[in-house]
PDB file of N, CA, C and O in Angstrom:
ATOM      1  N   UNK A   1      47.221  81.567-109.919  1.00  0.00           N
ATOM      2  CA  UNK A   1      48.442  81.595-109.155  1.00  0.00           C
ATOM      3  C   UNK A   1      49.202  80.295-109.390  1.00  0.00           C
ATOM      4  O   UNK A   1      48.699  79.194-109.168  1.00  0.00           O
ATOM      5  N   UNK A   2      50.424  80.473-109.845  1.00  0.00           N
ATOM      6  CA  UNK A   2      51.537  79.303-110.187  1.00  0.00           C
ATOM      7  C   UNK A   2      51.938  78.775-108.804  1.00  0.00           C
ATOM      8  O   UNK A   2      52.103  79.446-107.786  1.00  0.00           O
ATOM      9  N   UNK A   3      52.060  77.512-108.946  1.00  0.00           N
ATOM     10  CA  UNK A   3      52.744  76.413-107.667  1.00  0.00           C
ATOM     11  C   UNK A   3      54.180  76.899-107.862  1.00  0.00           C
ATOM     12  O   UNK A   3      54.696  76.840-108.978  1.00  0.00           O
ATOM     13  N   UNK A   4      54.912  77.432-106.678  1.00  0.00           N
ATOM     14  CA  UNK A   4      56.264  77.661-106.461  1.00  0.00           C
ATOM     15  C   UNK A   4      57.241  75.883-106.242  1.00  0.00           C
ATOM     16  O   UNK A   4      57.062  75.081-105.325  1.00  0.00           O
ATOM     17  N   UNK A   5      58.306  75.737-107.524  1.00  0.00           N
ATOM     18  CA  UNK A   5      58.784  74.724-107.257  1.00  0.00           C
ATOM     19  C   UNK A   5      59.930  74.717-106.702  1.00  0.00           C
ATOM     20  O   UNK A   5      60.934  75.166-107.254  1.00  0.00           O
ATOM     21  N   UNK A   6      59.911  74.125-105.364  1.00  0.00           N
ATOM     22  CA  UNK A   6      61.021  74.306-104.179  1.00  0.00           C
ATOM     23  C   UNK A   6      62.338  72.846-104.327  1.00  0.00           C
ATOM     24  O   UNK A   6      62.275  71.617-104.345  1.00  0.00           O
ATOM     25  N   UNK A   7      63.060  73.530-104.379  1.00  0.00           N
ATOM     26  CA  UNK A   7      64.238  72.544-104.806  1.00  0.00           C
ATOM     27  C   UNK A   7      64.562  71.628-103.518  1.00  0.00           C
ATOM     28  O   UNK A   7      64.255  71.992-102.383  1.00  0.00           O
ATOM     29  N   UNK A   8      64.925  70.944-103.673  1.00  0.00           N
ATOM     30  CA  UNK A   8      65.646  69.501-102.367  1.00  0.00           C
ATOM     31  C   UNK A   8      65.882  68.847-103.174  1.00  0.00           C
ATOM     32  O   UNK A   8      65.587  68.549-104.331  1.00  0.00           O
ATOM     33  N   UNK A   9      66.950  68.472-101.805  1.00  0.00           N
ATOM     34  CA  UNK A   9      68.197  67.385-102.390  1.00  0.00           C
ATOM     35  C   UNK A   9      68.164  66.355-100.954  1.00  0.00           C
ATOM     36  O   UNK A   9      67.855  66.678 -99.808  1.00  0.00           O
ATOM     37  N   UNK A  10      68.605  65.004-101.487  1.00  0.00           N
ATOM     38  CA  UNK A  10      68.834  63.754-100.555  1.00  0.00           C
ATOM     39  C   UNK A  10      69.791  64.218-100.218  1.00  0.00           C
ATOM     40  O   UNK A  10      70.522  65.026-100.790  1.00  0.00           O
ATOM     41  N   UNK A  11      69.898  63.527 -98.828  1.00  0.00           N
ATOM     42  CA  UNK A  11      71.264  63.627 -97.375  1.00  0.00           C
ATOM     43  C   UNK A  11      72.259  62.516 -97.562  1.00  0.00           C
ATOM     44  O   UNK A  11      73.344  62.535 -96.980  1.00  0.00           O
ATOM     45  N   UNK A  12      71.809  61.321 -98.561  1.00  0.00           N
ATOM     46  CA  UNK A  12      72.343  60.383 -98.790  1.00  0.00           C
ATOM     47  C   UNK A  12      73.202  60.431-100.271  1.00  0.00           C
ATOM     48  O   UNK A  12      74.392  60.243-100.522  1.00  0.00           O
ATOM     49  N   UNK A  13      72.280  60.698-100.944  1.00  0.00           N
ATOM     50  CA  UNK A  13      73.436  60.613-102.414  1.00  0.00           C
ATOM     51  C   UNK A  13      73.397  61.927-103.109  1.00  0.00           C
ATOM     52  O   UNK A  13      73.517  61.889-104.333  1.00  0.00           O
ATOM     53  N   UNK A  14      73.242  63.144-102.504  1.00  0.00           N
ATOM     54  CA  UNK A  14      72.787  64.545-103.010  1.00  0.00           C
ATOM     55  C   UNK A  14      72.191  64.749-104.421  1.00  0.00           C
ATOM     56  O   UNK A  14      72.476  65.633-105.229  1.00  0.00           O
ATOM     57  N   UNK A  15      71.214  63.642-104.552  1.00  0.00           N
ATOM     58  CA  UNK A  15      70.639  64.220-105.746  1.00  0.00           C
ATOM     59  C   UNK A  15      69.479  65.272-105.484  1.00  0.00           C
ATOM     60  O   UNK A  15      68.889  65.327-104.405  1.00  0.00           O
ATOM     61  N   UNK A  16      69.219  66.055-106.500  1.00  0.00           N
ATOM     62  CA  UNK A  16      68.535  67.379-105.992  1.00  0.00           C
ATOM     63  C   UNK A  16      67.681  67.378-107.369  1.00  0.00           C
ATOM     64  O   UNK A  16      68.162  67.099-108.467  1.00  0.00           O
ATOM     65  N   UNK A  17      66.519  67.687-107.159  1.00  0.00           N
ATOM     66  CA  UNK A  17      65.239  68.173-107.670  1.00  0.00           C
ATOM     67  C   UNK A  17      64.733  69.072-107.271  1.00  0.00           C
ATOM     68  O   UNK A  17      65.016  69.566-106.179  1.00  0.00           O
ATOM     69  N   UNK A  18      63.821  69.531-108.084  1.00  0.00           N
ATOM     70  CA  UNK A  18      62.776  70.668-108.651  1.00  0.00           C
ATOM     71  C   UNK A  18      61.573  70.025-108.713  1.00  0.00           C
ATOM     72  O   UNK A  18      60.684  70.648-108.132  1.00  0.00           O
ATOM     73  N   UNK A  19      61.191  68.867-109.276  1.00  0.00           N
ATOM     74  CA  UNK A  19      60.179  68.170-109.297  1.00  0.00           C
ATOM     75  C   UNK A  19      59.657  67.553-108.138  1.00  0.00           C
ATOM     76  O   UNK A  19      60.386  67.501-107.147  1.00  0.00           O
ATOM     77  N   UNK A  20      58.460  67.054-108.092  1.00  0.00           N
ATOM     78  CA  UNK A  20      58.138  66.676-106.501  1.00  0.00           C
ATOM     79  C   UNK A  20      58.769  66.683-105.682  1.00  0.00           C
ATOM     80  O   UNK A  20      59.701  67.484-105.760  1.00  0.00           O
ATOM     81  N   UNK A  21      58.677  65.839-104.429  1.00  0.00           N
ATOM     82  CA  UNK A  21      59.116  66.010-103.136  1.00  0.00           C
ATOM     83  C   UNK A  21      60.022  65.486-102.831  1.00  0.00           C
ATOM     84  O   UNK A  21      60.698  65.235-103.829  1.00  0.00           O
ATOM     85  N   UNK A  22      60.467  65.144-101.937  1.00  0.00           N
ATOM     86  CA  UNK A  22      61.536  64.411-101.332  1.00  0.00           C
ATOM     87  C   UNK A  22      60.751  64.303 -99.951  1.00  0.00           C
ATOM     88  O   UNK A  22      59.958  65.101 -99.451  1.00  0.00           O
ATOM     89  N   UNK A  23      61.372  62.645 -99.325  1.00  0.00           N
ATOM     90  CA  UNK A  23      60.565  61.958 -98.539  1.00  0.00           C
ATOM     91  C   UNK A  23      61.857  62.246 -97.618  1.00  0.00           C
ATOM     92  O   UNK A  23      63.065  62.336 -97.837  1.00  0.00           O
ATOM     93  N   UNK A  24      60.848  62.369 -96.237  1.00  0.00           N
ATOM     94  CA  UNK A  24      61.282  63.106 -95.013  1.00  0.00           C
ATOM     95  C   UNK A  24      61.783  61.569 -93.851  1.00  0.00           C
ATOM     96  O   UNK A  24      60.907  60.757 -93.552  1.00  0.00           O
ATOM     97  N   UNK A  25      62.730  61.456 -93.514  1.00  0.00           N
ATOM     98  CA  UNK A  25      63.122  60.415 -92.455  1.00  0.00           C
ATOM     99  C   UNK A  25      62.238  60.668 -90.760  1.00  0.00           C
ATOM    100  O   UNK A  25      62.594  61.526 -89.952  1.00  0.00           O
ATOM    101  N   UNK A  26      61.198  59.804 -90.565  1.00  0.00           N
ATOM    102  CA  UNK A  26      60.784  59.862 -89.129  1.00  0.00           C
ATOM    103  C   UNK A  26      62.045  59.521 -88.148  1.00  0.00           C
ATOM    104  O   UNK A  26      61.587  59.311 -87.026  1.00  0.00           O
ATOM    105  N   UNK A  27      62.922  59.439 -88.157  1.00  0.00           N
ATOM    106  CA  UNK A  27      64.289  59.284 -87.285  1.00  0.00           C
ATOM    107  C   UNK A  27      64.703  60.764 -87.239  1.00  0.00           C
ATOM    108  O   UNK A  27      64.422  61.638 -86.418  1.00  0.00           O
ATOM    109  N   UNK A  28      65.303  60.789 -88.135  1.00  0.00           N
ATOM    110  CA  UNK A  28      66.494  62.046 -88.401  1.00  0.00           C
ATOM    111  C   UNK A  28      65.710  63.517 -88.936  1.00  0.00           C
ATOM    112  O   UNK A  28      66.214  64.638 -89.009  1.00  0.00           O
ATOM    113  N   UNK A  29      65.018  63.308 -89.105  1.00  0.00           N
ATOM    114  CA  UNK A  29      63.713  64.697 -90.040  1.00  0.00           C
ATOM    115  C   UNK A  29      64.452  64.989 -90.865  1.00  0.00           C
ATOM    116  O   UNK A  29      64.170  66.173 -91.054  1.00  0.00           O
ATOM    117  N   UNK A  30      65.599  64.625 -91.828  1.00  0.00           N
ATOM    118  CA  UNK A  30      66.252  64.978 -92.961  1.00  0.00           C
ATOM    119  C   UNK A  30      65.763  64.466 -94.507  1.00  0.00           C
ATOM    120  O   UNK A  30      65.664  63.255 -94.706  1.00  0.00           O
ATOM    121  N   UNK A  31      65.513  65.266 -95.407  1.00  0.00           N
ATOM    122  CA  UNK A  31      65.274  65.196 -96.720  1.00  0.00           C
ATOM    123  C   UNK A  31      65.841  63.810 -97.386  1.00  0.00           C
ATOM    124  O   UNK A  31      67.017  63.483 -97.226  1.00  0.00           O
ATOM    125  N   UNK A  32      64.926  63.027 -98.140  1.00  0.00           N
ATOM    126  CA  UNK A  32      65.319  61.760 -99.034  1.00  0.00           C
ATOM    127  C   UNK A  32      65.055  61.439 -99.750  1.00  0.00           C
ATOM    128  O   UNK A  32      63.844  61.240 -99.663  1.00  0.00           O
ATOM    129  N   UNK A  33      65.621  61.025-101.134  1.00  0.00           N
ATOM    130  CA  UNK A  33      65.008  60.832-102.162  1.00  0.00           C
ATOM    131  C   UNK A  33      64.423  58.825-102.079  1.00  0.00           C
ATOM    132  O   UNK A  33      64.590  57.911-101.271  1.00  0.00           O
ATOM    133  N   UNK A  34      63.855  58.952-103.160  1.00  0.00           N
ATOM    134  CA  UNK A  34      62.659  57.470-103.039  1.00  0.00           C
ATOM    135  C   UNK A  34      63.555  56.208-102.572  1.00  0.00           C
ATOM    136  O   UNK A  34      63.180  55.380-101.741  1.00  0.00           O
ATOM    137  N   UNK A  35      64.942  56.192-103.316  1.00  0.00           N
ATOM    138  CA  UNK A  35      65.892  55.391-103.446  1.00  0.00           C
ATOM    139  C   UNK A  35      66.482  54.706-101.967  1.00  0.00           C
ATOM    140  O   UNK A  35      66.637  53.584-101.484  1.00  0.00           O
ATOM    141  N   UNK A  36      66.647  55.779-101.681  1.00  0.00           N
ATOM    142  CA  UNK A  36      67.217  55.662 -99.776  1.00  0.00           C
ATOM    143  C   UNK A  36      66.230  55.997 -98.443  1.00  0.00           C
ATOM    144  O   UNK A  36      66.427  56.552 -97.362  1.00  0.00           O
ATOM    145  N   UNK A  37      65.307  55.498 -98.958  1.00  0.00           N
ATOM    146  CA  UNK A  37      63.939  55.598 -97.888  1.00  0.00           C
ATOM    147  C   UNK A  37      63.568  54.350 -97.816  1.00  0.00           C
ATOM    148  O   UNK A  37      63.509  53.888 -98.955  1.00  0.00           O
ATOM    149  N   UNK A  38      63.179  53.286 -96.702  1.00  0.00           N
ATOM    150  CA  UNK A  38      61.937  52.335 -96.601  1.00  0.00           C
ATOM    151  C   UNK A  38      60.747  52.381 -95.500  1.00  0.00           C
ATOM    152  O   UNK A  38      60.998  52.962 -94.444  1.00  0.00           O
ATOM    153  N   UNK A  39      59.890  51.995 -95.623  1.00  0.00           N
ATOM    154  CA  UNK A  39      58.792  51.885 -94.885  1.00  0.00           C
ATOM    155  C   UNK A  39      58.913  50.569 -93.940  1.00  0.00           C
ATOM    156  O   UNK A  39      58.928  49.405 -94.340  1.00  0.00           O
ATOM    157  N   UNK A  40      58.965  50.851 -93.097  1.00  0.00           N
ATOM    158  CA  UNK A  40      59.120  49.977 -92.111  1.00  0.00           C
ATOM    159  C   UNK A  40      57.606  50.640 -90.783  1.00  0.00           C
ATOM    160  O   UNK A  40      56.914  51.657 -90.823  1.00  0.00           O
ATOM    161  N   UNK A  41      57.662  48.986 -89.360  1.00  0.00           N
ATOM    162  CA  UNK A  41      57.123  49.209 -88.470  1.00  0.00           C
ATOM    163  C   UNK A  41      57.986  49.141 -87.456  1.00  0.00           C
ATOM    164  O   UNK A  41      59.064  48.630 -87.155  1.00  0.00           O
ATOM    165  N   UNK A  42      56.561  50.308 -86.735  1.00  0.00           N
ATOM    166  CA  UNK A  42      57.166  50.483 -84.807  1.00  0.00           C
ATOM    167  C   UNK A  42      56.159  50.764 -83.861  1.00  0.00           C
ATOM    168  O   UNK A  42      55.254  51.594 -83.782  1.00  0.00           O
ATOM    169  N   UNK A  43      56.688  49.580 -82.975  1.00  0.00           N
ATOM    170  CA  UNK A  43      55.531  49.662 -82.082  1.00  0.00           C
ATOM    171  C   UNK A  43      55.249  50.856 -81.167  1.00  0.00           C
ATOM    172  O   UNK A  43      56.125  51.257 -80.400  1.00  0.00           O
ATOM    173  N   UNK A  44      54.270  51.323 -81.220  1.00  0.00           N
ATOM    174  CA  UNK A  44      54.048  52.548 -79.970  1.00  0.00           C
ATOM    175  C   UNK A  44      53.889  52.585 -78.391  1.00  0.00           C
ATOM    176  O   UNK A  44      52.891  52.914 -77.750  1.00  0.00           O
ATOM    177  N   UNK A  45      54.522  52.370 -78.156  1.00  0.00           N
ATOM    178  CA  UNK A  45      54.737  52.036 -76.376  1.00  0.00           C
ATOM    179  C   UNK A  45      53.429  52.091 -76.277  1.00  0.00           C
ATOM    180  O   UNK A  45      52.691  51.108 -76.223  1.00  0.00           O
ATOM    181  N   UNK A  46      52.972  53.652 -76.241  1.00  0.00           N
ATOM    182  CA  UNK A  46      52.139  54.583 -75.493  1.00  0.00           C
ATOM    183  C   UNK A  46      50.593  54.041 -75.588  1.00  0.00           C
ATOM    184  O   UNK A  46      49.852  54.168 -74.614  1.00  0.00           O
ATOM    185  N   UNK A  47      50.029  53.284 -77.095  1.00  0.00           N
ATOM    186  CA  UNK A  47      49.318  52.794 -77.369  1.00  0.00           C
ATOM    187  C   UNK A  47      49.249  51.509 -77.954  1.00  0.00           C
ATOM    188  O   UNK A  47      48.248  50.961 -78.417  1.00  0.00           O
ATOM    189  N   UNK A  48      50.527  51.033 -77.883  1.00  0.00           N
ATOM    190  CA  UNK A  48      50.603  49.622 -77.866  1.00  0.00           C
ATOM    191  C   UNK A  48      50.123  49.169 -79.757  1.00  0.00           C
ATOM    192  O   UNK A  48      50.022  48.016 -80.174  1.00  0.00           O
ATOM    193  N   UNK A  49      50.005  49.863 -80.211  1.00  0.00           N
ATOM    194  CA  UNK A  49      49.891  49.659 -81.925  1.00  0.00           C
ATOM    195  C   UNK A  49      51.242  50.218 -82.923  1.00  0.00           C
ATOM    196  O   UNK A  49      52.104  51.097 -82.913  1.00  0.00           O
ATOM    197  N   UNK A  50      50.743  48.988 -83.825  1.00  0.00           N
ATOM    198  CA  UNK A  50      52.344  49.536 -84.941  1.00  0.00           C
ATOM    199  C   UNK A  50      51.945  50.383 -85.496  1.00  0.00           C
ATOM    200  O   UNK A  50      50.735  50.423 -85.719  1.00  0.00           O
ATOM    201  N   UNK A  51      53.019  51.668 -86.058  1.00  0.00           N
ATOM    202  CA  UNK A  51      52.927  52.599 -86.871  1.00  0.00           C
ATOM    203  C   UNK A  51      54.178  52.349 -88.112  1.00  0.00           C
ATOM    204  O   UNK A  51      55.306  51.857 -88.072  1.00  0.00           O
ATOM    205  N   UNK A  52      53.356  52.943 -89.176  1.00  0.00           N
ATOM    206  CA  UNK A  52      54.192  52.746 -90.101  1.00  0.00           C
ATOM    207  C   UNK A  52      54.575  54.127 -90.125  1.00  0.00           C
ATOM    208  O   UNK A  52      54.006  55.192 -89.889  1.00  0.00           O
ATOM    209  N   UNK A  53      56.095  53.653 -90.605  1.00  0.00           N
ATOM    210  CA  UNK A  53      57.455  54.984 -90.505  1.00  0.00           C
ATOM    211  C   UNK A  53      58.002  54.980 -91.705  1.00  0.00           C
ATOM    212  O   UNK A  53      57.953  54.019 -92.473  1.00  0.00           O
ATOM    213  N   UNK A  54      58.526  56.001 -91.922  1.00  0.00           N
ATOM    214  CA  UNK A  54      59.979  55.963 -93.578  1.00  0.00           C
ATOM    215  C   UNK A  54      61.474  56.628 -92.499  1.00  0.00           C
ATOM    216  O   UNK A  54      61.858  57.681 -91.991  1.00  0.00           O
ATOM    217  N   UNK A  55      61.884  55.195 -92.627  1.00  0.00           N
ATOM    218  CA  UNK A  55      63.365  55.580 -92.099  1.00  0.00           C
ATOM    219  C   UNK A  55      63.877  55.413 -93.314  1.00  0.00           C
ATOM    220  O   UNK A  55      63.404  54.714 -94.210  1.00  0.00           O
ATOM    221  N   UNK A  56      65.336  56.381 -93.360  1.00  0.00           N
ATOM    222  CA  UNK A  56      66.249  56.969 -94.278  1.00  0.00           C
ATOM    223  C   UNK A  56      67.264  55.475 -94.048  1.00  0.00           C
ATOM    224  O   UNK A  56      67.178  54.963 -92.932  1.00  0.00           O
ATOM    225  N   UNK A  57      68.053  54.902 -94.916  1.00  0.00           N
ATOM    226  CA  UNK A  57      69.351  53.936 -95.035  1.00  0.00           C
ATOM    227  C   UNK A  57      69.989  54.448 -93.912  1.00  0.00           C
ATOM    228  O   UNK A  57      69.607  53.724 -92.992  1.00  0.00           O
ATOM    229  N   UNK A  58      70.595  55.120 -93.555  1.00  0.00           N
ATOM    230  CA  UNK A  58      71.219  55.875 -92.785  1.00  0.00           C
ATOM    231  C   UNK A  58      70.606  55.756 -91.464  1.00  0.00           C
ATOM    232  O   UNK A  58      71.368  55.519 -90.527  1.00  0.00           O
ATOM    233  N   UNK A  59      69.688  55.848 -91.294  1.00  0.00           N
ATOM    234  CA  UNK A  59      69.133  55.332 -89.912  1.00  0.00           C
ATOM    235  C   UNK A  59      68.938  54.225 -89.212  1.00  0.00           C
ATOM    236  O   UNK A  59      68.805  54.030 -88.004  1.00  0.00           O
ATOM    237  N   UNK A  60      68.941  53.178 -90.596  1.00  0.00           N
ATOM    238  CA  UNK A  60      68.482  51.644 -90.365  1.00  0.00           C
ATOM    239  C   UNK A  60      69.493  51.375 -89.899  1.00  0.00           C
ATOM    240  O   UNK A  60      69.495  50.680 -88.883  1.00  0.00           O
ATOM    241  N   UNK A  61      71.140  51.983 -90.671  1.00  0.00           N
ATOM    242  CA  UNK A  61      72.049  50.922 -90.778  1.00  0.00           C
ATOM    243  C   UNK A  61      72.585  51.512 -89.237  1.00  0.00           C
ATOM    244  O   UNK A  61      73.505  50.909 -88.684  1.00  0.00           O
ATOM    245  N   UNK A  62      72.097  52.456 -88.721  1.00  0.00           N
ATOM    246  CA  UNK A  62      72.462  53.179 -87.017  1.00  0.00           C
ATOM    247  C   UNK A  62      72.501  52.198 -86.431  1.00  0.00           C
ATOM    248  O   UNK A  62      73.408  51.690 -85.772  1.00  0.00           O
ATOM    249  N   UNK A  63      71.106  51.757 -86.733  1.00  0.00           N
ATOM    250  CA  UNK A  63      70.086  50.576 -85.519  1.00  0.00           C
ATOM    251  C   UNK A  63      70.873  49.490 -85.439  1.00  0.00           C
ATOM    252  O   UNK A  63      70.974  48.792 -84.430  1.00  0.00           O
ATOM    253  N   UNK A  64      71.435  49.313 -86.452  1.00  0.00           N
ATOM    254  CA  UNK A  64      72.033  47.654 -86.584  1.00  0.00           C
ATOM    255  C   UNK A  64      73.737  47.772 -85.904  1.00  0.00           C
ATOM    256  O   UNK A  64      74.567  46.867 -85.816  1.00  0.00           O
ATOM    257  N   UNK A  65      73.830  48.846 -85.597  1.00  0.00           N
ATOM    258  CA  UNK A  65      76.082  48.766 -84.732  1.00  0.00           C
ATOM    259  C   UNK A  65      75.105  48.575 -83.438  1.00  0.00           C
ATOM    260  O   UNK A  65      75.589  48.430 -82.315  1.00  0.00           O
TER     261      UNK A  65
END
């Protein structure tokens, strides 16, 4: 049985692939390619430990107005 290759495209500069994935924003849950993603930390209230996140450009630059 063949792997079905599912197309996505970034929210940021619409480039679109066929080939692997596209990385998902823990902010916004919107599709991203490698370019406009970073890994950043956040602390967890609830348990008081950092988690590492991939916020989208677009989200960071929210945080900062």
């Amino acid at each position: 049985m063949s792997e079905e290759k599912s197309p996505w495209m970034c929210h940021i500069c619409d480039y679109h692939s066929t080939i692997g994935e596209g990385l998902v924003c823990s902010e916004c849950y919107k599709i991203t390619c490698s370019e406009h993603i970073a890994t950043t930390t956040a602390l967890n209230e609830n348990n008081g430990l950092y988690e590492i996140k991939l916020v989208c450009v677009e989200c960071q630059f929210r945080k900062t107005l």
